[in-house]
Structure formats: C-alpha cells, structure tokens
N, CA, C and O atoms as a Tripos MOL2 file, in Angstrom:
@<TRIPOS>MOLECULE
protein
  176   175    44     0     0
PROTEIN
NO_CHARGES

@<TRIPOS>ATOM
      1 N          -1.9930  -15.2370  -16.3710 N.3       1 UNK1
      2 CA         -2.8180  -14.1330  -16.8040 C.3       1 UNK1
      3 C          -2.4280  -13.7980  -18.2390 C.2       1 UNK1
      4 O          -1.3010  -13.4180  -18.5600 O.2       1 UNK1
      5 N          -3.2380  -13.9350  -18.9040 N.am      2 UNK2
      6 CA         -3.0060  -13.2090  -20.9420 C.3       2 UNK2
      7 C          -3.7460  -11.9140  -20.9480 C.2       2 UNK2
      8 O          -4.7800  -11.5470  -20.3910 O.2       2 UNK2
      9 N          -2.7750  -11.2520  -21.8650 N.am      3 UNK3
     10 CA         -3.9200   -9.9000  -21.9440 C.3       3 UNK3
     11 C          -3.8700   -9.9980  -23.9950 C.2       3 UNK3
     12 O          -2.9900  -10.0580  -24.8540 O.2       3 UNK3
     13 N          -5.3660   -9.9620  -23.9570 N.am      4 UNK4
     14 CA         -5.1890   -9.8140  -25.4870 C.3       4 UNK4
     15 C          -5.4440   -7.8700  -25.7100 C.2       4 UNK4
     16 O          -5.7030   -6.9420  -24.9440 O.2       4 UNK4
     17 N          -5.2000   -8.0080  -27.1340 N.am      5 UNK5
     18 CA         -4.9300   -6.6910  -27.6970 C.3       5 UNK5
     19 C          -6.5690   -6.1420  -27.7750 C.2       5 UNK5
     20 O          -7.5340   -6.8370  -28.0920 O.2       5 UNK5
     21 N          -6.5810   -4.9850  -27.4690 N.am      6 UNK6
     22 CA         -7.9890   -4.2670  -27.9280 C.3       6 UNK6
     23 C          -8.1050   -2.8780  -27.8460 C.2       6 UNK6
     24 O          -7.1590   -2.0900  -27.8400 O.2       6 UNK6
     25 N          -9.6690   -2.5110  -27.7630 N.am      7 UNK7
     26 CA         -9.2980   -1.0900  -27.9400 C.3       7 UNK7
     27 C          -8.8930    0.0610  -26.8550 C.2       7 UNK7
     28 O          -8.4720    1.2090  -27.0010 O.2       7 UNK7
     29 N          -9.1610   -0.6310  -25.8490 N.am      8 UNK8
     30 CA         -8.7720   -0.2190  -24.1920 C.3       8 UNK8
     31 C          -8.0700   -0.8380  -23.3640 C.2       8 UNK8
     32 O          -8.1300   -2.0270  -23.0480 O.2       8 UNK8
     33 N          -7.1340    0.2750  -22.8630 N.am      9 UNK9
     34 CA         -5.6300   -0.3090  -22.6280 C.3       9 UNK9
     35 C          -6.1760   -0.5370  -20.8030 C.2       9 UNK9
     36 O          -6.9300    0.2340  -20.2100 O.2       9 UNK9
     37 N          -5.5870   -1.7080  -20.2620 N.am     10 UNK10
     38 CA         -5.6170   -1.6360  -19.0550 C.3      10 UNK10
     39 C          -5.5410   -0.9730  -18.0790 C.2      10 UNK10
     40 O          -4.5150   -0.3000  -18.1850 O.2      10 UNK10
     41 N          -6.1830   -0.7030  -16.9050 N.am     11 UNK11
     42 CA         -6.0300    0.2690  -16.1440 C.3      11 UNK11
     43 C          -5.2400   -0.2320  -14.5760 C.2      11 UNK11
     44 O          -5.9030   -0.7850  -13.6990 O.2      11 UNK11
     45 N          -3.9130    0.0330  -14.4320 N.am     12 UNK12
     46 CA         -3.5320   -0.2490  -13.9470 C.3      12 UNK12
     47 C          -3.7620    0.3750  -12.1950 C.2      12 UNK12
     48 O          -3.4300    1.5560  -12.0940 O.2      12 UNK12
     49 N          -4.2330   -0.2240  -10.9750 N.am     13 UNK13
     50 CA         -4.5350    0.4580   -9.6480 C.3      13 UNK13
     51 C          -3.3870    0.1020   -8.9190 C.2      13 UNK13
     52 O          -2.8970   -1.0230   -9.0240 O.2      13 UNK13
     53 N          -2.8750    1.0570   -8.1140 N.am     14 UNK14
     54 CA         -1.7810    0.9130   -7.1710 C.3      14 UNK14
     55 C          -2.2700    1.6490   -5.6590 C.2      14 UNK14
     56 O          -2.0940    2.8580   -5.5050 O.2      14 UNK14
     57 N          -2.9290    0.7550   -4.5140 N.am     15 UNK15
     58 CA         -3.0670    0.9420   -3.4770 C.3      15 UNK15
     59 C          -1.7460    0.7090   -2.2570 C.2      15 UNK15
     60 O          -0.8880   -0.1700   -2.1870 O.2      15 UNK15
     61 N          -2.0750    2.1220   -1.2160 N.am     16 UNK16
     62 CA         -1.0340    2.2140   -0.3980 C.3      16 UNK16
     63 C          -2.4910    2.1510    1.0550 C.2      16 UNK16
     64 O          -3.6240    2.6000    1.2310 O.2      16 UNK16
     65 N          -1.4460    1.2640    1.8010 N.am     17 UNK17
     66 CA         -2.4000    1.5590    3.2420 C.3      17 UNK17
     67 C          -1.1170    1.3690    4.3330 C.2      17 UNK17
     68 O          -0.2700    0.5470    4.6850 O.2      17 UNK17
     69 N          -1.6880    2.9810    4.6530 N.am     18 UNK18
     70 CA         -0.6750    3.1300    5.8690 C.3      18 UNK18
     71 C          -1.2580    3.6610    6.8630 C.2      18 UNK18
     72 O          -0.7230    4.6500    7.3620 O.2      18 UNK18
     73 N          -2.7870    3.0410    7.5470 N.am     19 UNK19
     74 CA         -3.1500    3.0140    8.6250 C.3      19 UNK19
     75 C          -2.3350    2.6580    9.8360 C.2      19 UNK19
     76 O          -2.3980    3.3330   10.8640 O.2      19 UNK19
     77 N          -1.7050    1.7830    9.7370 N.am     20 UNK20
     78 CA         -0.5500    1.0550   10.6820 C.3      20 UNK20
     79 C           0.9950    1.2840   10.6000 C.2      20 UNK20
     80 O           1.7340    0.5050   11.2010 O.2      20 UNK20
     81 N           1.5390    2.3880    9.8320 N.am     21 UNK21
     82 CA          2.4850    2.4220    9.6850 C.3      21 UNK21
     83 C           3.5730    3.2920   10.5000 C.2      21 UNK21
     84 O           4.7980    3.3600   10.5930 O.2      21 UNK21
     85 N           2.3540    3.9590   11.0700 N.am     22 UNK22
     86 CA          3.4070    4.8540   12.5500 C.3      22 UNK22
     87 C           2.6270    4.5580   13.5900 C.2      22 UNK22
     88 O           1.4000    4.4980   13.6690 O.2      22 UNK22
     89 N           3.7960    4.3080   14.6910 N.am     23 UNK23
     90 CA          2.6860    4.0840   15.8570 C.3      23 UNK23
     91 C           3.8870    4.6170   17.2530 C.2      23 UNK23
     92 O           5.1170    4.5640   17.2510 O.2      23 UNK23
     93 N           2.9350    5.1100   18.3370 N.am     24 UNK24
     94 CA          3.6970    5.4160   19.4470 C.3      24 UNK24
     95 C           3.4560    5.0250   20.5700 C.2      24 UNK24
     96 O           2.2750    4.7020   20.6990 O.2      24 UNK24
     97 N           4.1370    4.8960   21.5610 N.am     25 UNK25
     98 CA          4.0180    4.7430   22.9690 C.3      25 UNK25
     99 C           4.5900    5.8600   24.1080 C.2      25 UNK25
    100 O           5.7090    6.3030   23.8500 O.2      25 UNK25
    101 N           3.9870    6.3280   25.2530 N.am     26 UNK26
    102 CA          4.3690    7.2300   26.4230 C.3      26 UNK26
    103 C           4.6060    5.8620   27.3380 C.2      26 UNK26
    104 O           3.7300    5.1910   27.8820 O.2      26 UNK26
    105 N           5.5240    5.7200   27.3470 N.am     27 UNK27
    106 CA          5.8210    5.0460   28.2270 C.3      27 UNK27
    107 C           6.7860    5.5440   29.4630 C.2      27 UNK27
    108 O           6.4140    6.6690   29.7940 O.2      27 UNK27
    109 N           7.7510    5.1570   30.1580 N.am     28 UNK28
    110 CA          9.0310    6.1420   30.3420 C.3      28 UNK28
    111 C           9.6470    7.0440   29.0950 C.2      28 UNK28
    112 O          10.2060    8.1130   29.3430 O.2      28 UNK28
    113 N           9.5340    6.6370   27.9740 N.am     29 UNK29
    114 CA         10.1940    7.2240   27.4920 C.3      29 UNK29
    115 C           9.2110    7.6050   26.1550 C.2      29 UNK29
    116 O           8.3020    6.7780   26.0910 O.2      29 UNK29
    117 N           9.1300    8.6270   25.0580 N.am     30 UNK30
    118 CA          8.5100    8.6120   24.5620 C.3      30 UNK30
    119 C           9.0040    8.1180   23.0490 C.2      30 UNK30
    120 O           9.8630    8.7460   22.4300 O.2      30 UNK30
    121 N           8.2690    6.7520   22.4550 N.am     31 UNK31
    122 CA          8.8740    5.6490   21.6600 C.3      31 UNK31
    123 C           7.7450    5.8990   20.4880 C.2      31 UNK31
    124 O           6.5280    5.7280   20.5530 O.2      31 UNK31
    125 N           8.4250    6.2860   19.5730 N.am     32 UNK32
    126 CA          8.1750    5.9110   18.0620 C.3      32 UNK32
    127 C           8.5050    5.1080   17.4780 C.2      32 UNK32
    128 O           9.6380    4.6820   17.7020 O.2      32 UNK32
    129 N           7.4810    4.3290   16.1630 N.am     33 UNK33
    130 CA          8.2480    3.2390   14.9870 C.3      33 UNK33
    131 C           7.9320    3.6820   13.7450 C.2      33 UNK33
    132 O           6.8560    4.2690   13.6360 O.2      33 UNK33
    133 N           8.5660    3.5520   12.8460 N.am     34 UNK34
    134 CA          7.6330    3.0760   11.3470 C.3      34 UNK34
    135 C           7.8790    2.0080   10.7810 C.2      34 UNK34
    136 O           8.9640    1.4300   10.7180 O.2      34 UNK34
    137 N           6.4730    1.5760   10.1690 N.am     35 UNK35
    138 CA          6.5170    0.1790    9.7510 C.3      35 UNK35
    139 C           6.5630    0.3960    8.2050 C.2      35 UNK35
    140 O           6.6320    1.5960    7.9380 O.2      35 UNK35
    141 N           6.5470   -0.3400    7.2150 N.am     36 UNK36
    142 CA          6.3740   -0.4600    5.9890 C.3      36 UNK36
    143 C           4.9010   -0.5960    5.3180 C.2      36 UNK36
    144 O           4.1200   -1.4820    5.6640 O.2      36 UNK36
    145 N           4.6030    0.3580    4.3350 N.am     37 UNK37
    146 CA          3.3840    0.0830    3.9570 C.3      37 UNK37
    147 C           2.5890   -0.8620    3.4580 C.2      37 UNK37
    148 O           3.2600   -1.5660    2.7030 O.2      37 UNK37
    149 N           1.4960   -1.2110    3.5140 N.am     38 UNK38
    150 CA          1.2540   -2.1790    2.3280 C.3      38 UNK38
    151 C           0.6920   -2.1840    1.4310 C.2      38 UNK38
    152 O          -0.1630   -1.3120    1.2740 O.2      38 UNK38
    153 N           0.9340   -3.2380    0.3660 N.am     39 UNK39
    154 CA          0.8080   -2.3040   -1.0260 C.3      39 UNK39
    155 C          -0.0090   -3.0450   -1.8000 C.2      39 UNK39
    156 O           0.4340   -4.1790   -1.9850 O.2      39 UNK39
    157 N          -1.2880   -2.7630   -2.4420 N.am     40 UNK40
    158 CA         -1.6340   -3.8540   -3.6530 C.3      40 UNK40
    159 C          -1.7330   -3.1780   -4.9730 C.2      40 UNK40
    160 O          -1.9620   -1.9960   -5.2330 O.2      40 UNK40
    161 N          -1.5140   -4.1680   -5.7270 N.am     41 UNK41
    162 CA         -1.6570   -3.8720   -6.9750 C.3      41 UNK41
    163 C          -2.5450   -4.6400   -7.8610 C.2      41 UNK41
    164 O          -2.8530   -5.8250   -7.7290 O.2      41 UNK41
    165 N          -2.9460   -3.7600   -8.8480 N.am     42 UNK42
    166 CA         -4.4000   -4.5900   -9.4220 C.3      42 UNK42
    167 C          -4.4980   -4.2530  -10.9500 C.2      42 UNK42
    168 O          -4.4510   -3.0430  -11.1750 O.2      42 UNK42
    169 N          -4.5650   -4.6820  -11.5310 N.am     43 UNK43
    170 CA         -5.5480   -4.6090  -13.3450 C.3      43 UNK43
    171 C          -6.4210   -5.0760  -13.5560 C.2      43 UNK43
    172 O          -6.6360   -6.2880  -13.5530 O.2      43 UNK43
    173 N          -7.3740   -3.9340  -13.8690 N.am     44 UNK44
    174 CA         -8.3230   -4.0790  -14.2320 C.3      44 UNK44
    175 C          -8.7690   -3.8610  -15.7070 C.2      44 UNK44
    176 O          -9.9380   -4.0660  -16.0340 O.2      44 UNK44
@<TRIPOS>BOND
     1     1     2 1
     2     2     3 1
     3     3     4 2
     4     3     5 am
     5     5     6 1
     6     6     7 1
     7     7     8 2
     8     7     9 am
     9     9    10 1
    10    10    11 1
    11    11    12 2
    12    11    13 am
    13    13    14 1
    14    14    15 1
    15    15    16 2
    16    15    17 am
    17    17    18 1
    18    18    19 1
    19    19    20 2
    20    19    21 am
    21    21    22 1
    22    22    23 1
    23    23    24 2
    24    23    25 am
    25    25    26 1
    26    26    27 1
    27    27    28 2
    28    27    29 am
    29    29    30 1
    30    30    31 1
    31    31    32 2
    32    31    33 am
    33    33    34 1
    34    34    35 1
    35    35    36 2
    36    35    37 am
    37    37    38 1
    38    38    39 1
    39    39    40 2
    40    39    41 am
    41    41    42 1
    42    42    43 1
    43    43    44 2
    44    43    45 am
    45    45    46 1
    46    46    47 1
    47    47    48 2
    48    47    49 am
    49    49    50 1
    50    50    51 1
    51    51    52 2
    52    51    53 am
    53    53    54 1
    54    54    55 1
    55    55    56 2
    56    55    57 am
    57    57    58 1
    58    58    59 1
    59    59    60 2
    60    59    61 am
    61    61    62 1
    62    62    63 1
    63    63    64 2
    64    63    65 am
    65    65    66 1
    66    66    67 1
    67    67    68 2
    68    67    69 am
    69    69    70 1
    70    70    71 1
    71    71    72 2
    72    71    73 am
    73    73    74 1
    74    74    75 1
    75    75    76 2
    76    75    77 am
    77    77    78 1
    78    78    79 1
    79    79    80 2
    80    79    81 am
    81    81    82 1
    82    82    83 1
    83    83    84 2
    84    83    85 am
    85    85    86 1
    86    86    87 1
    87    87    88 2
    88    87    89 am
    89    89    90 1
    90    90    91 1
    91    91    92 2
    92    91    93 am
    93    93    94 1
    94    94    95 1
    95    95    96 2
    96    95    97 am
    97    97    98 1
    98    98    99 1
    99    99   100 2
   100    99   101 am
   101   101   102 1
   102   102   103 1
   103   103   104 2
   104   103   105 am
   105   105   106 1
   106   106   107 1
   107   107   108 2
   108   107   109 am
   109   109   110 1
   110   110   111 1
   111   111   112 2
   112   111   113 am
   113   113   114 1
   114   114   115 1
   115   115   116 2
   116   115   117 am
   117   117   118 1
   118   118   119 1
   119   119   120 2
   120   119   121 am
   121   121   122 1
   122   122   123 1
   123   123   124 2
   124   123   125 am
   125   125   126 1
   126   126   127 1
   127   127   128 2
   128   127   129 am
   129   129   130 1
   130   130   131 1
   131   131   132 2
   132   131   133 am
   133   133   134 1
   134   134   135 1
   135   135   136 2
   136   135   137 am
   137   137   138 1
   138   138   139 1
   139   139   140 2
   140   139   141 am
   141   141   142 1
   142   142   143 1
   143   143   144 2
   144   143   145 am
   145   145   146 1
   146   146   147 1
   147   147   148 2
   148   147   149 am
   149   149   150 1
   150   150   151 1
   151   151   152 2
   152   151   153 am
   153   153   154 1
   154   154   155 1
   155   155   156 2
   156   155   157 am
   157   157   158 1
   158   158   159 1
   159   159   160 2
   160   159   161 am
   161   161   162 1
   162   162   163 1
   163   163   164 2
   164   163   165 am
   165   165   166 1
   166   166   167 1
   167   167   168 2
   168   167   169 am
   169   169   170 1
   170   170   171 1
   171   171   172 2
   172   171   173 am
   173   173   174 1
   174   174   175 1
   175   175   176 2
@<TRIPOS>SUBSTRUCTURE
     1 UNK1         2 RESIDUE 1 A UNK
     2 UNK2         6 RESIDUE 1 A UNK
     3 UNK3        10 RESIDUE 1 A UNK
     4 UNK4        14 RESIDUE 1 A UNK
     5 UNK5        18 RESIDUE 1 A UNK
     6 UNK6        22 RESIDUE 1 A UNK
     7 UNK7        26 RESIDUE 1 A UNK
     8 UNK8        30 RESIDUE 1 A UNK
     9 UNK9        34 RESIDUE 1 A UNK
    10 UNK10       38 RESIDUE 1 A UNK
    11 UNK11       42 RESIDUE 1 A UNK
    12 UNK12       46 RESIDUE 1 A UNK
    13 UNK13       50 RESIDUE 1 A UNK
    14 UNK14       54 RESIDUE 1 A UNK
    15 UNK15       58 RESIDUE 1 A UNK
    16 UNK16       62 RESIDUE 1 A UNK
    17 UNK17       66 RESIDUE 1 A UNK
    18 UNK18       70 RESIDUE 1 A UNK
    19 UNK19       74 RESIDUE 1 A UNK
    20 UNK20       78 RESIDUE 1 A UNK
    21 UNK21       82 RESIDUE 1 A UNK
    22 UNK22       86 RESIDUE 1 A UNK
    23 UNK23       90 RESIDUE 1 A UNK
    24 UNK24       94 RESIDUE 1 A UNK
    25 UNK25       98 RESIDUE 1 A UNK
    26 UNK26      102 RESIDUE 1 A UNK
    27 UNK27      106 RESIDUE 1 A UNK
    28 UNK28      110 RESIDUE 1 A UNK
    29 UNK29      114 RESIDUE 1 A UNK
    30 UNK30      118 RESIDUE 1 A UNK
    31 UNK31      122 RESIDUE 1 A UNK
    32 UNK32      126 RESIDUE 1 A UNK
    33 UNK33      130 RESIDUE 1 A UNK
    34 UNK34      134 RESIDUE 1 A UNK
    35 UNK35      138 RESIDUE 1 A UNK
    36 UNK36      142 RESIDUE 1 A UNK
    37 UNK37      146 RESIDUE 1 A UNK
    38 UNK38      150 RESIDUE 1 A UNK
    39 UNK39      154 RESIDUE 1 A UNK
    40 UNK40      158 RESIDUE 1 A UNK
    41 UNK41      162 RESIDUE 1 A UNK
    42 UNK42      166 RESIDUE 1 A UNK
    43 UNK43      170 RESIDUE 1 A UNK
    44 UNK44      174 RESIDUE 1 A UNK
C-alpha cells in the first residue's frame, strides 16, 4: 500500500464488534464468558 502526499489526510476507521463477546448459560450452575472483540481496521 503507498500513500502519496495531498490535500486530504486519510481517514483512518477503527471497528469494534462485540456481538459475541459475552455469553451465558443456566445450566446447574449459572456460567458466564468473555470472549475478545473483533476488530477491523480500515483507510480510507
């Protein structure tokens, strides 16, 4: 990737998705996790 020089500076996007990142169960016992988010990153 090259970035040449101009008059508008890149716009950098930083997405978080943490639809999936806690989750539980009632089972016998009542069980929580957390997972790690995931992450993208982008320039545009």
């Amino acid at each position: 990737m090259t970035y040449t020089l101009g008059m508008t500076t890149p716009r950098i996007v930083v997405k978080f998705g943490t639809q999936d990142t806690i989750g539980a169960e009632n089972t016998t016992a009542c069980v929580m996790w957390v997972e790690e988010p995931s992450v993208t990153i982008s320039i545009e």
